[in-house]
N, CA, C and O atoms as a Tripos MOL2 file, in Angstrom:
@<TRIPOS>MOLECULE
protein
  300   299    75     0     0
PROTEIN
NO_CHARGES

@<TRIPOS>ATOM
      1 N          -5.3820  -10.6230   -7.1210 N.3       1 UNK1
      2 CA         -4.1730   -9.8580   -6.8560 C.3       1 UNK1
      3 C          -2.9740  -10.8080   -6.8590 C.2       1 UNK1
      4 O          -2.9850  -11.9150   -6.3210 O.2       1 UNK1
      5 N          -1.8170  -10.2100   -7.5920 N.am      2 UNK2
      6 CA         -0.3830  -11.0580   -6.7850 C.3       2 UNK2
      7 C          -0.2370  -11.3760   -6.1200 C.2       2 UNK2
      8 O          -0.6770  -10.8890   -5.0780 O.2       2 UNK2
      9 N           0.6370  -12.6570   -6.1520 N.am      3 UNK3
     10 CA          0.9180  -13.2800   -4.2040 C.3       3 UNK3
     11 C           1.7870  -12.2480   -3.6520 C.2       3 UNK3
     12 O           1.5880  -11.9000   -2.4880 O.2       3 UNK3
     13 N           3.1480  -11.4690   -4.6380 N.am      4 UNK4
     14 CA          3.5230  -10.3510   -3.7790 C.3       4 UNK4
     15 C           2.8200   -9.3400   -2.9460 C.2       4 UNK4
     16 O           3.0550   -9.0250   -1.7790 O.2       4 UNK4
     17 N           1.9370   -8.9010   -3.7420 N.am      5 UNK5
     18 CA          0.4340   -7.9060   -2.7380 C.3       5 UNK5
     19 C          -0.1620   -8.3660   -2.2270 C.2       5 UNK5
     20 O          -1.0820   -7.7250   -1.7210 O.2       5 UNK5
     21 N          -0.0640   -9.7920   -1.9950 N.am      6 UNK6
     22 CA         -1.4860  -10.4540   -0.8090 C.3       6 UNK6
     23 C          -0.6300  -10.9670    0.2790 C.2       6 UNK6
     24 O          -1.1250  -11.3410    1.3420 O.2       6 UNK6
     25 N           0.6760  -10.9960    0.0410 N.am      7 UNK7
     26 CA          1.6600  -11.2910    1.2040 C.3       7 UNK7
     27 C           2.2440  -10.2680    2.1360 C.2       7 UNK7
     28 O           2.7470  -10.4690    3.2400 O.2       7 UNK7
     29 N           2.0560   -8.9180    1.3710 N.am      8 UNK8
     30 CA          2.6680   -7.6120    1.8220 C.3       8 UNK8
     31 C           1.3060   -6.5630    2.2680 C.2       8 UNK8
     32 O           1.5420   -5.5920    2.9870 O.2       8 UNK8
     33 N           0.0620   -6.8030    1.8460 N.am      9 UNK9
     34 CA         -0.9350   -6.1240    2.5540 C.3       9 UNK9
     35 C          -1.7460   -6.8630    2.6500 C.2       9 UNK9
     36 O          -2.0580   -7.8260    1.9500 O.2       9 UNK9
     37 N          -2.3140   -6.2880    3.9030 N.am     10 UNK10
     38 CA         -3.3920   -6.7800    4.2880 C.3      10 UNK10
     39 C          -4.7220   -6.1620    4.7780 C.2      10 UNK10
     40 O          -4.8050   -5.0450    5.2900 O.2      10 UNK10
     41 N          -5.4810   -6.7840    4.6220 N.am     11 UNK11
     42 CA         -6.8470   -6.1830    5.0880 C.3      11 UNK11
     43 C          -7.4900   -6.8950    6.7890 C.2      11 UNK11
     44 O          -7.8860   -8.0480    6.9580 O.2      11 UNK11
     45 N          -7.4200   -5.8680    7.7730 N.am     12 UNK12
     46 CA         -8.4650   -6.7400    8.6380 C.3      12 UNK12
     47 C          -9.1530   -5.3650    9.4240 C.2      12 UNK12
     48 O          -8.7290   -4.3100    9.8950 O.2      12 UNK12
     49 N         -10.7310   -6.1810    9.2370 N.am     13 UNK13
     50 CA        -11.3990   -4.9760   10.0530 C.3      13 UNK13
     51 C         -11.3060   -4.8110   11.2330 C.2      13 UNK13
     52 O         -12.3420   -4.2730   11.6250 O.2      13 UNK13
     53 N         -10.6280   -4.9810   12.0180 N.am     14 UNK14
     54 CA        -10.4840   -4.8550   13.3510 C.3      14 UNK14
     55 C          -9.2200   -4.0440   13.4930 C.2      14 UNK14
     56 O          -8.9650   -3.6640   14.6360 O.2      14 UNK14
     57 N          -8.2870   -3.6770   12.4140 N.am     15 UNK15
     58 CA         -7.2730   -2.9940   12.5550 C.3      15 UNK15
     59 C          -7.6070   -1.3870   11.3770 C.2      15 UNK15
     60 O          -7.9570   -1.6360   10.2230 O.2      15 UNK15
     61 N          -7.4830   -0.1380   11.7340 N.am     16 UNK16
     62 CA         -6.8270    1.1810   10.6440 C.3      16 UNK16
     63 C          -8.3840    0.7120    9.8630 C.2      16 UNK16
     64 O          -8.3220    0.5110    8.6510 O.2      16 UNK16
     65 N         -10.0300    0.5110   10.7010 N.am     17 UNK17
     66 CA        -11.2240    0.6140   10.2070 C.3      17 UNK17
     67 C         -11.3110   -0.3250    8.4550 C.2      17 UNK17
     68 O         -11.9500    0.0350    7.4660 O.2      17 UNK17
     69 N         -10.3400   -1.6810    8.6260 N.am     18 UNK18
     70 CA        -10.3700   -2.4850    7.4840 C.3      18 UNK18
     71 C          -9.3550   -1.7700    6.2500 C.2      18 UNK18
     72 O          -8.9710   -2.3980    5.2640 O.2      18 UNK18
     73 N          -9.0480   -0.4600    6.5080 N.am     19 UNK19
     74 CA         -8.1640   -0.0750    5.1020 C.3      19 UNK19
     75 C          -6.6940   -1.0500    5.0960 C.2      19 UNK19
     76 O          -6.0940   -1.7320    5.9270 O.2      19 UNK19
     77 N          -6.5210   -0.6960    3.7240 N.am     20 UNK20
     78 CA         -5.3550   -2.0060    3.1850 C.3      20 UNK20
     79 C          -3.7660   -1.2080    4.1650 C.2      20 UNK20
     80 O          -3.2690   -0.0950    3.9950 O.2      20 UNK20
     81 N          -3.3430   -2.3350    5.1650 N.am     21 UNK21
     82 CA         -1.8790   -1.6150    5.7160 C.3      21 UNK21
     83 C          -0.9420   -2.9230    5.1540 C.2      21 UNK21
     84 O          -1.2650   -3.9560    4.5690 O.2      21 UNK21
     85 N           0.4750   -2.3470    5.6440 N.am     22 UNK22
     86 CA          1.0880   -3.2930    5.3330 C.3      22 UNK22
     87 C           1.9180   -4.0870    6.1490 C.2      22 UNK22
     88 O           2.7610   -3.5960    6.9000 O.2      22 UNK22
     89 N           1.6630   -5.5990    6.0020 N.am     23 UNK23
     90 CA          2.1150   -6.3560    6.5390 C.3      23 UNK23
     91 C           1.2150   -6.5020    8.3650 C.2      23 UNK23
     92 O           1.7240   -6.9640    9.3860 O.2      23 UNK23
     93 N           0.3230   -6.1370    8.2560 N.am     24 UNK24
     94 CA          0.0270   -6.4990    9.3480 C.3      24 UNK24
     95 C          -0.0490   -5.0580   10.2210 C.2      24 UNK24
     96 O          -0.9840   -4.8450   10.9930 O.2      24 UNK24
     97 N           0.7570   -4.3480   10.0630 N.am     25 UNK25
     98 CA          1.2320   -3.1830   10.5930 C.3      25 UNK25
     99 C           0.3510   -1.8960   10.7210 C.2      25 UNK25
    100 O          -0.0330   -1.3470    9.6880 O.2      25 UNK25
    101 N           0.0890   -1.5020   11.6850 N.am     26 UNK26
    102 CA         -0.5780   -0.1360   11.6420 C.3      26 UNK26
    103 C          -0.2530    1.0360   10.1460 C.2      26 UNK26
    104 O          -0.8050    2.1140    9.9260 O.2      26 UNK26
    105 N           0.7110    0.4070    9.4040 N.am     27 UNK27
    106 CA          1.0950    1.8640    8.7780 C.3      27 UNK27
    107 C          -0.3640    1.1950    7.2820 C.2      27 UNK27
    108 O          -0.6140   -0.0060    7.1860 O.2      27 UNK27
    109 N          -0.8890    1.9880    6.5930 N.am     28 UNK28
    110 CA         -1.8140    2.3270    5.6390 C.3      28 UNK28
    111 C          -1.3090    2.3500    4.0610 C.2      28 UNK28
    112 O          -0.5240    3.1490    3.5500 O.2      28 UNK28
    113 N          -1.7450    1.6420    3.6680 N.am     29 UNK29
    114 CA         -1.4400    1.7540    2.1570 C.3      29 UNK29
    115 C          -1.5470    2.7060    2.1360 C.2      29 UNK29
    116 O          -0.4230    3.0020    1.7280 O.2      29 UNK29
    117 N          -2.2900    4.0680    2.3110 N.am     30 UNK30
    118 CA         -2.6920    5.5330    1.3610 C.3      30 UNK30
    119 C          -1.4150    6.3150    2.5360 C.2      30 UNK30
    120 O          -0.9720    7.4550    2.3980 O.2      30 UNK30
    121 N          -1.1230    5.5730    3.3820 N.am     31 UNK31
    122 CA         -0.2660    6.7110    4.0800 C.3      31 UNK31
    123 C           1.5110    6.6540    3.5250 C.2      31 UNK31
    124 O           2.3950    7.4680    3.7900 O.2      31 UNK31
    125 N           1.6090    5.2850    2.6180 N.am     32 UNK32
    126 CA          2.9030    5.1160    1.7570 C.3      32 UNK32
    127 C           2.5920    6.1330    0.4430 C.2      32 UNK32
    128 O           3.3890    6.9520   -0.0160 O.2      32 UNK32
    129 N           1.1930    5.8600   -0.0520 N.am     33 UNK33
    130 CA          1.1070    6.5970   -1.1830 C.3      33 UNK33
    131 C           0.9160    7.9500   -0.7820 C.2      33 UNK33
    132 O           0.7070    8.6650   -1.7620 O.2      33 UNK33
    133 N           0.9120    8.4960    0.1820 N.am     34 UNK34
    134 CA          0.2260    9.9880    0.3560 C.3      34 UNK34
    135 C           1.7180   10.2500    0.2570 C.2      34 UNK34
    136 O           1.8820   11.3010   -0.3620 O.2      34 UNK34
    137 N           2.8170    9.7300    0.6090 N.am     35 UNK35
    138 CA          4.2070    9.9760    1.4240 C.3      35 UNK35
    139 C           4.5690   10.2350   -0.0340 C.2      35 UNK35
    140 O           4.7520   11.4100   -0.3500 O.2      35 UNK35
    141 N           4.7250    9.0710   -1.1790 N.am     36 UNK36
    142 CA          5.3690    8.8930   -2.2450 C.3      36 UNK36
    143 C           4.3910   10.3310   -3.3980 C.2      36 UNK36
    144 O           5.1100   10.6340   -4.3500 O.2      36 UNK36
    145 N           3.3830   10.9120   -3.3950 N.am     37 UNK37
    146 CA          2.4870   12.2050   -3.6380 C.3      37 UNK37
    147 C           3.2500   13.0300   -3.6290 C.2      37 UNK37
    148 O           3.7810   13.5330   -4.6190 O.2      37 UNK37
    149 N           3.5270   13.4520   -1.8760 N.am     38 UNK38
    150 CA          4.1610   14.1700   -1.5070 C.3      38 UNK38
    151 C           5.0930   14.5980   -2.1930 C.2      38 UNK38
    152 O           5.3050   15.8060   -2.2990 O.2      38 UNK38
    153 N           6.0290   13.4160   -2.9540 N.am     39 UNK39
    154 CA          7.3700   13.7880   -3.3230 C.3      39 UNK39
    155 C           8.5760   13.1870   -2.6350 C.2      39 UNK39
    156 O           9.7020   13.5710   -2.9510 O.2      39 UNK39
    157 N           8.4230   12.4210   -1.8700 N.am     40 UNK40
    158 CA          9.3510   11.5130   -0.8710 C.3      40 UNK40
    159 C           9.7070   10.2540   -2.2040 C.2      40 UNK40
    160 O           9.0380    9.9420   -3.1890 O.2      40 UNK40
    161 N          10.9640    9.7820   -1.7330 N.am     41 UNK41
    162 CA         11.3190    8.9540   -2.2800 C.3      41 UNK41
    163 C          10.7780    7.7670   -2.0690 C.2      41 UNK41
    164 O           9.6290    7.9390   -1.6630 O.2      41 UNK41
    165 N          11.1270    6.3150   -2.1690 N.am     42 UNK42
    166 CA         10.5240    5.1080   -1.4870 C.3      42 UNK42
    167 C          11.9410    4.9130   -0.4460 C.2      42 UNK42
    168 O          11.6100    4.2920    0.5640 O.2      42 UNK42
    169 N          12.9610    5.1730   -0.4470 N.am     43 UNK43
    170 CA         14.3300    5.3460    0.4000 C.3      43 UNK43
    171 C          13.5890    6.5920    1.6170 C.2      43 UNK43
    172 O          13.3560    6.3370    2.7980 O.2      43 UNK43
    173 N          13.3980    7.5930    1.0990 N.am     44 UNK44
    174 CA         13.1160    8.3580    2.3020 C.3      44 UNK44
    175 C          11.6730    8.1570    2.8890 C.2      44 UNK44
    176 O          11.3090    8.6580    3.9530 O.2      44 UNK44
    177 N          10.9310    7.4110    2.1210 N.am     45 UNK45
    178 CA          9.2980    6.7590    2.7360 C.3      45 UNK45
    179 C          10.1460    6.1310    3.8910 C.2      45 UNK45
    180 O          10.1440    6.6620    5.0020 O.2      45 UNK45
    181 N          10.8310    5.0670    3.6450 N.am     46 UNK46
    182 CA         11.5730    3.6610    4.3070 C.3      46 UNK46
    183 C          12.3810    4.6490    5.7290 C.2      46 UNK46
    184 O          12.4890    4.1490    6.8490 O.2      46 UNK46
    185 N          12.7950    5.8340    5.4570 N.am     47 UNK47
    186 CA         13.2350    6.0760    6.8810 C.3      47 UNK47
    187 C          12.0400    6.7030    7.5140 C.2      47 UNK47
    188 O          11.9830    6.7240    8.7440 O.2      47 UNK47
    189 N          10.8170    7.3560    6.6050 N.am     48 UNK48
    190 CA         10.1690    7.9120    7.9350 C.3      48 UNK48
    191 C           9.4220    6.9940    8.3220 C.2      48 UNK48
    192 O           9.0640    7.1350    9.4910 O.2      48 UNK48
    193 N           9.0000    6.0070    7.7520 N.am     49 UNK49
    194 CA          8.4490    4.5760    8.5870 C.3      49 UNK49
    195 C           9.2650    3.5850    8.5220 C.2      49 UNK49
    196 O           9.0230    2.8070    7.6000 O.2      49 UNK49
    197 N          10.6910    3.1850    9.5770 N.am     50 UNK50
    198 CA         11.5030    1.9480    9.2710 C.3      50 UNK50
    199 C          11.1240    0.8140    9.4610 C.2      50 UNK50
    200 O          11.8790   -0.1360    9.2550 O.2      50 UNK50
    201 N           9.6130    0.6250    9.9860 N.am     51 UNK51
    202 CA          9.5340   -0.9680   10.0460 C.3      51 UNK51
    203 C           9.3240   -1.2900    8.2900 C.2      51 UNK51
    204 O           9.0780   -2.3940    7.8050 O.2      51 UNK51
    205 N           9.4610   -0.2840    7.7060 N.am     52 UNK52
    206 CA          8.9510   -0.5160    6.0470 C.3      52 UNK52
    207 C          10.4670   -1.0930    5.2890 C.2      52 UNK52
    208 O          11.6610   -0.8340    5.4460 O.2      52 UNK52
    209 N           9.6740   -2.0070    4.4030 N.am     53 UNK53
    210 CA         10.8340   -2.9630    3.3900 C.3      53 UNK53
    211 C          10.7380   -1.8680    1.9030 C.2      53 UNK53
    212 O           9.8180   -1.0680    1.7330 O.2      53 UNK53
    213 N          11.7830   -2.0450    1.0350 N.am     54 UNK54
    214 CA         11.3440   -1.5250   -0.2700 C.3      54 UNK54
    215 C          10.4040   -2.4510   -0.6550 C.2      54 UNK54
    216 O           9.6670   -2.1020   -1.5770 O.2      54 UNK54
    217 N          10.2230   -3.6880   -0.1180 N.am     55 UNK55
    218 CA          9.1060   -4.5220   -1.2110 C.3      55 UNK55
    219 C           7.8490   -3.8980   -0.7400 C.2      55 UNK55
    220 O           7.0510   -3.5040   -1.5900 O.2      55 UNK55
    221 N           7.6320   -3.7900    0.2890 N.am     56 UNK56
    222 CA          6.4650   -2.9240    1.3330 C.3      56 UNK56
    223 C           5.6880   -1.6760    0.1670 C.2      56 UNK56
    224 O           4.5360   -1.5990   -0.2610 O.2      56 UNK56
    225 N           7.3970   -0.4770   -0.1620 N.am     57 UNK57
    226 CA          6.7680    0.1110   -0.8630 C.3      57 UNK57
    227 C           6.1510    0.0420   -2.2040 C.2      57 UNK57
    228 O           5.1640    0.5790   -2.7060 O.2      57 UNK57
    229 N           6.8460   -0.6050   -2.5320 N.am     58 UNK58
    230 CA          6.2620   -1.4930   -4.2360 C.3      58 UNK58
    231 C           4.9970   -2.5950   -3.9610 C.2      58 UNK58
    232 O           4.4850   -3.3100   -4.8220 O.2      58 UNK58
    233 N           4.7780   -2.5570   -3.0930 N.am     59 UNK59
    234 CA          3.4920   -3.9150   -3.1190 C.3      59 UNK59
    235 C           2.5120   -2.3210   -2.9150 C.2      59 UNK59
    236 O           1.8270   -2.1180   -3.9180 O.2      59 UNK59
    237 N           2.4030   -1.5490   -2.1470 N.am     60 UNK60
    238 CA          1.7700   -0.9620   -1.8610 C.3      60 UNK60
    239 C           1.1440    0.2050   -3.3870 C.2      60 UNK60
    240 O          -0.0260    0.5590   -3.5360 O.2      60 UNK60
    241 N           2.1730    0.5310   -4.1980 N.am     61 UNK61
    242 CA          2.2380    0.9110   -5.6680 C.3      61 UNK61
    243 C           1.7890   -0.0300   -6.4860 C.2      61 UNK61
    244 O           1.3570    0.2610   -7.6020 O.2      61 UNK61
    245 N           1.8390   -1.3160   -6.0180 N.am     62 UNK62
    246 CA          0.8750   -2.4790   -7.1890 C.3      62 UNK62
    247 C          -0.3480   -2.1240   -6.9430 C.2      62 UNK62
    248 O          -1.1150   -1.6440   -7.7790 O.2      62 UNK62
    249 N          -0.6590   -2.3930   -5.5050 N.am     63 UNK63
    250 CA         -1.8230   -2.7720   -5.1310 C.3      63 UNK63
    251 C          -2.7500   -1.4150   -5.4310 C.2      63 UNK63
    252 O          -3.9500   -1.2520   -5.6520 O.2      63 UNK63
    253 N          -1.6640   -0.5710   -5.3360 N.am     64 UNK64
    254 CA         -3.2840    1.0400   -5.9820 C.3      64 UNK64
    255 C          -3.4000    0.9090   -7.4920 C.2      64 UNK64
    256 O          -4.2400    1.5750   -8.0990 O.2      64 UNK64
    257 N          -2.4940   -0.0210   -8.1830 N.am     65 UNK65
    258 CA         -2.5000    0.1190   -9.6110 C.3      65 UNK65
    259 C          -3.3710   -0.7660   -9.6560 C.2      65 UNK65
    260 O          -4.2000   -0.5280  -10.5340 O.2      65 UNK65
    261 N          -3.5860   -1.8500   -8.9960 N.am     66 UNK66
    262 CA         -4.5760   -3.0260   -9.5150 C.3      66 UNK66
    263 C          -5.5160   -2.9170   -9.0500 C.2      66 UNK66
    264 O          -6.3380   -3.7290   -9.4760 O.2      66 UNK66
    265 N          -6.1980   -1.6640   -7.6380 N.am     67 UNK67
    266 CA         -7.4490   -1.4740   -7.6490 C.3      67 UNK67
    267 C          -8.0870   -0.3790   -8.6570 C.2      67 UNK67
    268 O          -9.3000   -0.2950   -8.8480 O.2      67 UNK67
    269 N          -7.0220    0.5380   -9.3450 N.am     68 UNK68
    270 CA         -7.8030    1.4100   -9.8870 C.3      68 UNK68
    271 C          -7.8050    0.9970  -11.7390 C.2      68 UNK68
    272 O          -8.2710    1.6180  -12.6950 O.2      68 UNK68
    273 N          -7.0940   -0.2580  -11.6530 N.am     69 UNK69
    274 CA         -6.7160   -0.9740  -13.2470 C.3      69 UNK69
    275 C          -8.2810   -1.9340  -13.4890 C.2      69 UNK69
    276 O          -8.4000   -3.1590  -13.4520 O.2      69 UNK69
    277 N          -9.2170   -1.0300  -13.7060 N.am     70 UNK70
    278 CA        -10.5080   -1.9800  -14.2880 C.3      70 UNK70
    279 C         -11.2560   -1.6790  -15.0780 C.2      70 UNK70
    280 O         -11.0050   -0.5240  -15.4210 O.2      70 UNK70
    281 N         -12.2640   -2.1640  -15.7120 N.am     71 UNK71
    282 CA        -13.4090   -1.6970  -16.8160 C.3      71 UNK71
    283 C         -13.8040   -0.9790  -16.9140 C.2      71 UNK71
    284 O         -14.6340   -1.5470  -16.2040 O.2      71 UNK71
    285 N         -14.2920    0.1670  -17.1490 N.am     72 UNK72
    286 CA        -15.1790    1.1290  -16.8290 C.3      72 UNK72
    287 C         -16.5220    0.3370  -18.1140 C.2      72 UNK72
    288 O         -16.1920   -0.3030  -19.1120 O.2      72 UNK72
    289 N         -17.7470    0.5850  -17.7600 N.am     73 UNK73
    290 CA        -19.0980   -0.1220  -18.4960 C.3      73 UNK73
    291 C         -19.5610    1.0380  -18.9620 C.2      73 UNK73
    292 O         -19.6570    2.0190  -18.2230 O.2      73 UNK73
    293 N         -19.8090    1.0550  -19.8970 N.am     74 UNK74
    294 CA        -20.8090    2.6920  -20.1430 C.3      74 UNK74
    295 C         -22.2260    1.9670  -20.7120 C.2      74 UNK74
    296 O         -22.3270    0.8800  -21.2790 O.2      74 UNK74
    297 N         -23.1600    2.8200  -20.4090 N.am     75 UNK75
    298 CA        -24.4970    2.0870  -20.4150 C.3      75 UNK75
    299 C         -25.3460    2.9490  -21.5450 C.2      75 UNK75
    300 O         -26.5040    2.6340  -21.8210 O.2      75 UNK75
@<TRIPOS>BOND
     1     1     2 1
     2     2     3 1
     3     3     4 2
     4     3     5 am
     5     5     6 1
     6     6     7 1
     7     7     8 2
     8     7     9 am
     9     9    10 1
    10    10    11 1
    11    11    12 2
    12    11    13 am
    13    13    14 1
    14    14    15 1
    15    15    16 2
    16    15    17 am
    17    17    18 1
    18    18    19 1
    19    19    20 2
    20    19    21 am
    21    21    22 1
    22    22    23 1
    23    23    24 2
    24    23    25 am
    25    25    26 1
    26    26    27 1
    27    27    28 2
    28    27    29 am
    29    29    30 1
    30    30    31 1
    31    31    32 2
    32    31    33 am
    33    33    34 1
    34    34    35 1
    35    35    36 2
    36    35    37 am
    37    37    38 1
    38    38    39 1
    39    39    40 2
    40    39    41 am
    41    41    42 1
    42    42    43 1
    43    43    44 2
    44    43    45 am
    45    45    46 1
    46    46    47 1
    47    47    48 2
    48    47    49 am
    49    49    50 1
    50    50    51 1
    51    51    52 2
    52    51    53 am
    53    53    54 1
    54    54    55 1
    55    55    56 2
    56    55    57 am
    57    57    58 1
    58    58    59 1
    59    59    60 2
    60    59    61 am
    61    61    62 1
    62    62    63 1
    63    63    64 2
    64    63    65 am
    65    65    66 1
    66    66    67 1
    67    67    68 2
    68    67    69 am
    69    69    70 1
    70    70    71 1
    71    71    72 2
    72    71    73 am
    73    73    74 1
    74    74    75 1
    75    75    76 2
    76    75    77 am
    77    77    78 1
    78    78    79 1
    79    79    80 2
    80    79    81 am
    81    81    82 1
    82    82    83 1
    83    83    84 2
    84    83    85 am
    85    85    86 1
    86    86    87 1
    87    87    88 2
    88    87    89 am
    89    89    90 1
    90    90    91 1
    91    91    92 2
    92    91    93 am
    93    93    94 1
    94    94    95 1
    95    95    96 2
    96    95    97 am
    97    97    98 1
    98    98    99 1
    99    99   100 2
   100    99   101 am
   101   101   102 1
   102   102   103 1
   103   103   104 2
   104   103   105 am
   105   105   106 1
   106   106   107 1
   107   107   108 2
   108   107   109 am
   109   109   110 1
   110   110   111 1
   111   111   112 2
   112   111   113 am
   113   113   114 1
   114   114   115 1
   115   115   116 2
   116   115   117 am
   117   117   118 1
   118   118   119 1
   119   119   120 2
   120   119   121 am
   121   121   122 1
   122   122   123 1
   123   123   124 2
   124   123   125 am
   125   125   126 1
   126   126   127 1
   127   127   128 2
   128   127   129 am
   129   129   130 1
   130   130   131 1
   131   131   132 2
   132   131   133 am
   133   133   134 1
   134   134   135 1
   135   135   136 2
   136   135   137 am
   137   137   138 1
   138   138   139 1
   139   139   140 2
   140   139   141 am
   141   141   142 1
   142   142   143 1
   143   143   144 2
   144   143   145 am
   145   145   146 1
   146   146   147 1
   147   147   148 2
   148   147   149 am
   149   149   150 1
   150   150   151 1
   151   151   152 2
   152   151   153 am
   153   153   154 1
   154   154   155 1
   155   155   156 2
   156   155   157 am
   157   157   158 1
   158   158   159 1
   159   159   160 2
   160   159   161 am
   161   161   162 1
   162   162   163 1
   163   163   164 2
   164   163   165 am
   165   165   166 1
   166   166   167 1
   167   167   168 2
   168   167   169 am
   169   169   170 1
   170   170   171 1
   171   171   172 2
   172   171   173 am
   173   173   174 1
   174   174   175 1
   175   175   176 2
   176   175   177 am
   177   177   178 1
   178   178   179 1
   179   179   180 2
   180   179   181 am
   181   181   182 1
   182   182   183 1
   183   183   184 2
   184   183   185 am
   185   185   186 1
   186   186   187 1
   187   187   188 2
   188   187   189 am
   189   189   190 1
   190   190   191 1
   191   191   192 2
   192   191   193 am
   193   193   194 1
   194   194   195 1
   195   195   196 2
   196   195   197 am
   197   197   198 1
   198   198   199 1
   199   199   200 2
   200   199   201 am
   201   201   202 1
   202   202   203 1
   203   203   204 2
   204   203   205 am
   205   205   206 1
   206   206   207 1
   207   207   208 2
   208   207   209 am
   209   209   210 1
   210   210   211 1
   211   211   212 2
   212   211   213 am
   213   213   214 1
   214   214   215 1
   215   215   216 2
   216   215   217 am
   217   217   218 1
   218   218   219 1
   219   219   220 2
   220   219   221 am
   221   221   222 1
   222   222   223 1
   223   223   224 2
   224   223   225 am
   225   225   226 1
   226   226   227 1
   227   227   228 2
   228   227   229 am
   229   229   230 1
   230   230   231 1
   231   231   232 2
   232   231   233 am
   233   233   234 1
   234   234   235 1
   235   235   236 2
   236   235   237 am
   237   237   238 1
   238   238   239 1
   239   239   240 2
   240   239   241 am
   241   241   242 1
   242   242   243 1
   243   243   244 2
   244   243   245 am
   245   245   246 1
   246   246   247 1
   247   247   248 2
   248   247   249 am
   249   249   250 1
   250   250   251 1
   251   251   252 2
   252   251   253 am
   253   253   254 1
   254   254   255 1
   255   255   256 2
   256   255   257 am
   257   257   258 1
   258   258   259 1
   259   259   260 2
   260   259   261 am
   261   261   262 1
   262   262   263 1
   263   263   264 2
   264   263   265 am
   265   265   266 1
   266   266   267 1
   267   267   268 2
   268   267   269 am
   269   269   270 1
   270   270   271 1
   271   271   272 2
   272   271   273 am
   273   273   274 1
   274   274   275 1
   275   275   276 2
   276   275   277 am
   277   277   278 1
   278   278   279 1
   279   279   280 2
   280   279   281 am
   281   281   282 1
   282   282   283 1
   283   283   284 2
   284   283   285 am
   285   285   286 1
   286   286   287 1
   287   287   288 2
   288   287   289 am
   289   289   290 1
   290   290   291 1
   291   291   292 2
   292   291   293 am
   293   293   294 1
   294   294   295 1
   295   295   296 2
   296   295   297 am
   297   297   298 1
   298   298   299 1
   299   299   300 2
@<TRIPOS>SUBSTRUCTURE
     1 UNK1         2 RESIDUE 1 A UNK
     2 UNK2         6 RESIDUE 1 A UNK
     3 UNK3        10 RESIDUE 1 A UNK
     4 UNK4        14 RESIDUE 1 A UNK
     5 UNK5        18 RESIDUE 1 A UNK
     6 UNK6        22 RESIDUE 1 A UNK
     7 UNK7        26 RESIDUE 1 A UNK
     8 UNK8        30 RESIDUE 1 A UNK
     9 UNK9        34 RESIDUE 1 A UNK
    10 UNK10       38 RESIDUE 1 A UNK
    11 UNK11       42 RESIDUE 1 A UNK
    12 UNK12       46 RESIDUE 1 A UNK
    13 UNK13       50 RESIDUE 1 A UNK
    14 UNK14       54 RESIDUE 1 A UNK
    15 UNK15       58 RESIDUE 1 A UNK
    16 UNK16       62 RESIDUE 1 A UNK
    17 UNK17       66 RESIDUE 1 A UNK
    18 UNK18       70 RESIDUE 1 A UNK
    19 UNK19       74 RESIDUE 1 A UNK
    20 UNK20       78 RESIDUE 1 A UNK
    21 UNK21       82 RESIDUE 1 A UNK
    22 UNK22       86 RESIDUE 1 A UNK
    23 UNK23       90 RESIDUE 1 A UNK
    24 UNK24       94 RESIDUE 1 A UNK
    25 UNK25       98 RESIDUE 1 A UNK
    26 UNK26      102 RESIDUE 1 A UNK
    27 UNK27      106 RESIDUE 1 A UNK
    28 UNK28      110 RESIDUE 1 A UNK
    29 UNK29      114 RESIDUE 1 A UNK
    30 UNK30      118 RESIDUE 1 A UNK
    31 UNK31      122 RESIDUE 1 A UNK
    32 UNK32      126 RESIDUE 1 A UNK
    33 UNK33      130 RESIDUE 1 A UNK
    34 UNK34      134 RESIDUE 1 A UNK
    35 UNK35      138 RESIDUE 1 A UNK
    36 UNK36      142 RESIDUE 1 A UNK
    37 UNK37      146 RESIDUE 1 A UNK
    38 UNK38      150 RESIDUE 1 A UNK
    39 UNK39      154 RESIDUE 1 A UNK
    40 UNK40      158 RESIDUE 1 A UNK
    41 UNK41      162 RESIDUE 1 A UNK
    42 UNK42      166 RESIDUE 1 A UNK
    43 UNK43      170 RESIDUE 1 A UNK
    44 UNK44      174 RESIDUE 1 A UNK
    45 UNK45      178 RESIDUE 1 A UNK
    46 UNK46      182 RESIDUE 1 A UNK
    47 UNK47      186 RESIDUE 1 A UNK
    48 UNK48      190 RESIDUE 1 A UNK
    49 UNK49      194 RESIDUE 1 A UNK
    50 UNK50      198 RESIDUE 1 A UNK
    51 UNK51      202 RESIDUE 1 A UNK
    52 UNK52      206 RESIDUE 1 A UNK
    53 UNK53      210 RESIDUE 1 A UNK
    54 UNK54      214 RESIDUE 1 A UNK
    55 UNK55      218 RESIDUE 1 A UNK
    56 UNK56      222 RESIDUE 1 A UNK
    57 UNK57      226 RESIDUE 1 A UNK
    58 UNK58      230 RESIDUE 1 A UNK
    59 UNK59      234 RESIDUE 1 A UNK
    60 UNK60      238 RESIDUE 1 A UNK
    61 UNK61      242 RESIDUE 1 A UNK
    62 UNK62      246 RESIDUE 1 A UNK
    63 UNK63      250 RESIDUE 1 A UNK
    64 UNK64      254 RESIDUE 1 A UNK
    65 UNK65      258 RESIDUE 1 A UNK
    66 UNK66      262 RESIDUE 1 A UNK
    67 UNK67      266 RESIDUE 1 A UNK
    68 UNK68      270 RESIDUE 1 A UNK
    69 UNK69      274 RESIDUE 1 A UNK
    70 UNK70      278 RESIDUE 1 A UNK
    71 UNK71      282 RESIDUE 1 A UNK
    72 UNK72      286 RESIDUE 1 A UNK
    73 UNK73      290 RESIDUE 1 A UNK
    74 UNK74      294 RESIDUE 1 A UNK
    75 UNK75      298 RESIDUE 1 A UNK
């Protein structure tokens, strides 16, 4: 992964059952992307969670692109 996405999320199992949040923070990668789904802006993501940066929301938009950006093998 980017050093931008490995600086802006993180993984620890002792916090949100190991899912990817950001920065340390209780808030959830899937709960920026569920927000940005929704139809929310990354400006109006940023007010309903303000400890959030715009880089916050863009690391969080890498990081679902680069887990779901892989090989598929067909056998």
């Amino acid at each position: 992964m980017p050093d931008d996405i490995n600086k802006r999320i993180t993984i620890d199992p002792e916090q949100c059952g190991g899912r990817p949040c950001i920065r340390g923070m209780r808030i959830r990668v899937s709960d920026v992307l569920d927000l940005l789904a929704a139809g929310r802006t990354a400006e109006q993501v940023i007010e309903e969670l303000p400890d959030l940066e715009l880089e916050d929301v863009r690391a969080a938009l890498r990081y679902a692109s680069c887990r779901i950006d892989h090989p598929v093998l067909a056998a």
